[in-house]
C-alpha positions, -999 to +999 in steps of 0.1 A: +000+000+000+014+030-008-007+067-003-010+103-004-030+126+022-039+158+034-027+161+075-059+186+078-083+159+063-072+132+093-058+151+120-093+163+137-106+128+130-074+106+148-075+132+176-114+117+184-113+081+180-080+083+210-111+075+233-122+043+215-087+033+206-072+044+243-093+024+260-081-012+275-099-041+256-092-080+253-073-072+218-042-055+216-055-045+185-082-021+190-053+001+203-043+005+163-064+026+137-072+005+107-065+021+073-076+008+044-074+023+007-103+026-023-102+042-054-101+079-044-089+074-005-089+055+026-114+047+054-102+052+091-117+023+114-111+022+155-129-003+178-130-009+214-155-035+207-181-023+220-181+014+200-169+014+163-161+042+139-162+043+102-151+073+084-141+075+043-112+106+034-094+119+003-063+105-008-040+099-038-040+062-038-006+051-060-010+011-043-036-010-024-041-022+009-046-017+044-023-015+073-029-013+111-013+013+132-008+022+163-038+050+171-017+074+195+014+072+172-001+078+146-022+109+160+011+122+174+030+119+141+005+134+120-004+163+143+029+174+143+042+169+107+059+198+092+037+198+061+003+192+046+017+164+021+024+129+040+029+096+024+025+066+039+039+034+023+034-003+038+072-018+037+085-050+040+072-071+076+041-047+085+068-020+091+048+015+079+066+042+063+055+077+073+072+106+053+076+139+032+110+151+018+121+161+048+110+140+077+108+102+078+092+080+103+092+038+104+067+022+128+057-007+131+021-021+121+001-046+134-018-075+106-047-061+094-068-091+097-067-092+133-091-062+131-123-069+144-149-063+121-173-033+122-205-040+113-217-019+074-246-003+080-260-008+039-296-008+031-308+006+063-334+031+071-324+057+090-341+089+104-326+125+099-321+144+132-297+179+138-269+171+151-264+198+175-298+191+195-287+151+191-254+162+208-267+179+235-294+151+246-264+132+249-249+155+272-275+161+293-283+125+295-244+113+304-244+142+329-259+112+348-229+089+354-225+055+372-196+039+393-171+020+371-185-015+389-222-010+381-237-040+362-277-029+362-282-023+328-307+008+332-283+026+350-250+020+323-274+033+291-298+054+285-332+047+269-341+060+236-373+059+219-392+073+190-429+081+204-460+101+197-476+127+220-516+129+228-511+159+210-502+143+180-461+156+181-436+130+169-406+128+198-370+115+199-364+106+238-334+102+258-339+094+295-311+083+321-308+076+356-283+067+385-316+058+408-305+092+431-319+114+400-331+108+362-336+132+332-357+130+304-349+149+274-374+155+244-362+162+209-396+174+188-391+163+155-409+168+123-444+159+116-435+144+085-406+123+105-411+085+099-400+066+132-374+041+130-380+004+134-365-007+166-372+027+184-407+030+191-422+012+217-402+000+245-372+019+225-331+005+233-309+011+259-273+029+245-248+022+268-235+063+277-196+052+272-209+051+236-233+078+239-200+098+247-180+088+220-207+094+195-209+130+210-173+138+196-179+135+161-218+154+165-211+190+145-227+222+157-246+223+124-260+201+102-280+171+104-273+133+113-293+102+106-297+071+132-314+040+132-311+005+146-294-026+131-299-059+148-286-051+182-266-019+171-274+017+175-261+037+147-252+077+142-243+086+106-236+114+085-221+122+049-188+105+052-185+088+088-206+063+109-203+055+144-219+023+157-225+010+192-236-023+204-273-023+228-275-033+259-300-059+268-327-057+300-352-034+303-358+003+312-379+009+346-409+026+342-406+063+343-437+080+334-454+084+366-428+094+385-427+126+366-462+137+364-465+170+379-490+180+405-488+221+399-497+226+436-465+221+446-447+242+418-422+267+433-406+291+410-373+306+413-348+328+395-328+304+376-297+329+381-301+335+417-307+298+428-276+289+406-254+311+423-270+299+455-267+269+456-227+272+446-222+294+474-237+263+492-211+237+474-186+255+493-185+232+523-199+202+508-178+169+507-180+138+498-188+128+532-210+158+537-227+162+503-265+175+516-276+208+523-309+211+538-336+233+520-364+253+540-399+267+528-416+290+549-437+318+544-420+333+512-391+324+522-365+297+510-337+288+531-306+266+526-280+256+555-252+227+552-232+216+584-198+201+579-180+187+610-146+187+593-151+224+576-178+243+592-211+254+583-234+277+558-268+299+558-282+315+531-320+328+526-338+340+499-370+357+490-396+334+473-435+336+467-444+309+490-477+301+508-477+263+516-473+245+550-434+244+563-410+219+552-377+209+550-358+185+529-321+171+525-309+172+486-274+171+472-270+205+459-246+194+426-271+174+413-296+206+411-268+226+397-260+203+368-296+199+357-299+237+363-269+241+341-287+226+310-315+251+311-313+287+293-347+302+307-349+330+333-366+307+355-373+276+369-395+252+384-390+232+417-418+207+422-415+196+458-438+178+477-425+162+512-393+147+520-405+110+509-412+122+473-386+132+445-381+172+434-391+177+399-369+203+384-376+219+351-377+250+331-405+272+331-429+270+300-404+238+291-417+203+292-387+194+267-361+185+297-370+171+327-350+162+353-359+142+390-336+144+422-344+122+449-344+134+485-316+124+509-319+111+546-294+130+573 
């Protein structure tokens, strides 16, 4: 094999996939990007067998072949080569030749059959999305992480599902949880939107290691298409695919557990109870993480008490007529849901200290977001 390519058409791309190919798997070989040549280029493939990545780039194509190098070489090499131009040329006992007429590199490769084999996704119908609302669903749905041992299946992915409204609205949903708090995030799509086999009903379960990785190579413009093959969730756009494999179990029911009751809506300034609440952080720990919040009489008061750093008060003005009570939360997990919202306010829906606070935006139904109460 023996090319020519642009470093600004692969640089960006190799720099992305370092969190598929960086991460430790069974094969030594899903730590090398596979390159392989067609008429007018080369596709880049990385693995870490449970995420794939497809992507198809110019090149001048003199031989054949394919060749498997090692990713963070390779991504090191080509970020810092002195020119545009680079050749790369398959030598004698996988050893790769990377060069231009002034700098020479010889690694060596790894055999390309060894690669494990990512999935085409041919003859599939997929369903056209923006990218930048599909990325930040993602985000707000991994914001919801889980301990490196967890095996429930509900808590390592999230559920997504194609569904109509009462209303008549088609809807792409993502909804996570970690059992202390869970988010539900509404896309609205087009009313002439067909819904993808394998996403209505129940819907899948992505697991959000994937979820992340996808996220990386999600634009700021533009639009993506996704759909389901067998078990494998798949993101696409003009010249790249990524591909990740489902989990299987089932989601818990969620529905009911957000229904609002608006009796027990409490609006605040979305500014001032952002600020607040990191003020509150202050002397938080991980073995003090609660701060205790107070209704009374249009008034809101928050207090934490740290044996090992001290303790905090802060009250503000709220309209507030309801009977007294006072509840334990973990202020962070306010302050990242709060973090995804852009109105000027929102909406605290809290009933007693037995039931979970429903947080959203006001006049926004689109992004939901449930934080269980904690015991002190």
């Amino acid at each position: 094999m023996q090319i020519t390519l642009k470093r600004d058409d692969i640089a960006e791309v190799l720099s992305r996939i370092q969190g598929l190919t960086g991460k430790k798997t069974s094969l030594a070989i899903t730590e090398n990007v596979l390159l392989k040549t067609f008429e007018n280029g080369i596709t880049l493939s990385a693995t870490d067998l449970e995420t794939g990545f497809e992507g198809a780039y110019p090149a001048d194509v003199e031989t054949f072949g394919e060749i498997a190098i090692n990713a963070r070489k390779i991504t090191e090499i080509v970020k810092n080569f002195p020119t545009n131009d680079i050749s790369i040329q398959e030598l004698e006992n996988r050893w790769i030749e990377i060069s231009s007429e002034k700098v020479e590199y010889h690694i060596v490769g790894m055999d390309p059959e060894e690669f494990p084999h990512i999935p085409k996704v041919d003859n599939l119908e997929f369903v056209v999305t923006d990218s930048s609302a599909f990325r930040k669903m993602i985000e707000k749905s991994v914001a919801i992480g889980v301990a490196g041992n967890e095996k429930r299946v509900h808590m390592l992915g999230a559920l997504l599902t194609f569904l109509k409204t009462p209303d008549g609205r088609k809807i792409l949903r993502m909804v996570s949880t970690d059992l202390k708090r869970l988010s539900k995030v509404d896309y609205r799509l087009q009313p002439e939107t067909e819904l993808a086999d394998g996403l209505t009903g129940e819907g899948v379960i992505v697991p959000k290691k994937g979820l992340t990785e996808i996220s990386k190579f999600l634009e700021s413009e533009g639009n993506i298409e996704i759909g389901i093959k067998d078990n494998h969730f798949i993101v696409k756009k003009e010249n790249e695919y990524a591909i990740v494999n489902l989990l299987e179990g089932a989601f818990p029911p969620y529905e009911d557990v957000l229904a609002v009751d608006p009796e027990y809506d409490i609006v605040f300034d979305r500014h001032q109870l952002q600020m607040m609440l990191k003020r509150m952080t202050i002397l938080t720990s991980e073995d003090y993480r609660g701060v205790i919040f107070h209704f009374n009489d249009n008034e809101f008061t928050i207090r934490t008490v740290n044996a090992l750093l001290g303790e905090s008060r802060e009250t503000m003005d709220i309209s507030y007529a309801g009977e007294p009570k006072e509840i334990a939360f973990n202020p962070r997990y306010f302050l990242e849901a709060i973090g995804f919202m852009s109105k000027d306010n929102v909406i605290l829906n809290i009933r007693d200290e037995k039931n979970p606070c429903i947080v959203r935006s006001e006049n926004d139904e689109d992004y939901i977001n449930l934080i269980m109460p904690m015991k002190i």
